[in-house]
C-alpha positions in Angstrom: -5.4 -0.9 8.4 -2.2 1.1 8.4 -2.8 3.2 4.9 -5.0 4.1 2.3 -5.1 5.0 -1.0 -7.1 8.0 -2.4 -10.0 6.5 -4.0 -10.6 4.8 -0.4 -10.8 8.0 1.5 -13.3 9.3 -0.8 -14.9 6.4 0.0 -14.8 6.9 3.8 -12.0 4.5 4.8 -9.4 6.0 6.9 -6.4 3.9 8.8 -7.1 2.8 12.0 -10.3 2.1 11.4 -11.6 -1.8 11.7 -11.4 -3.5 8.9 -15.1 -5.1 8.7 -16.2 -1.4 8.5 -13.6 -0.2 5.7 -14.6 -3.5 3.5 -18.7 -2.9 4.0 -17.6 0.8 2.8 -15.4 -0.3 -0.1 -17.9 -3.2 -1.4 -15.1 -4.9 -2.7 -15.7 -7.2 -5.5 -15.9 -6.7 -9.3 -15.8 -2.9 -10.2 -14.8 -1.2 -6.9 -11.3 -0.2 -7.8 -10.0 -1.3 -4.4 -7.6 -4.0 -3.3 -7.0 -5.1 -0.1 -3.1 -5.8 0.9 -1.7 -7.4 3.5 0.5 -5.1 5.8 4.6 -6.9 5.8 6.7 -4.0 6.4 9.6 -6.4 6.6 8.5 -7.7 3.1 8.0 -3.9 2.1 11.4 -3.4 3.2 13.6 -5.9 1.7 11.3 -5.4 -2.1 12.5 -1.5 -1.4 15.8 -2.3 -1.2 15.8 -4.9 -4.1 14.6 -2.1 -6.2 17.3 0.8 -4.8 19.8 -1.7 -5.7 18.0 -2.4 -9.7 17.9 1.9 -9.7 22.0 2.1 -8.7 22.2 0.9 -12.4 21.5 4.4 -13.6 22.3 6.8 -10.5 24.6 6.8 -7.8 22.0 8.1 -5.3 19.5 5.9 -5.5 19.7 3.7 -2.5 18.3 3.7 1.2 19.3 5.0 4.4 
């Protein structure tokens, strides 16, 4: 696990830890208000970039370094 949102913390789960432990603490299913996501930071990436390209529409800065 690489990140985590706040409603997980307050549930216990931090990143790095294994992820057997973070789903027993979530008890995901119906109700918990937590997803799990696959980490693709090359995925992550190139959707960024699709996005700083839509945003160019309506502001010269938006774009990625």
């Amino acid at each position: 696990m690489v990140a985590c949102s706040t409603l997980a913390q307050e549930k216990g789960i931090f990143p790095g830890m294994p992820i057997a432990e973070a789903q027993t603490l979530a008890q995901t299913g119906s109700g918990s208000g937590l997803q799990r996501a696959t980490y693709d930071p090359t995925g992550d990436r190139e959707a960024l970039g699709h996005l700083a390209a839509w945003c160019y529409q309506f502001s010269p800065l938006a774009g990625m370094d």
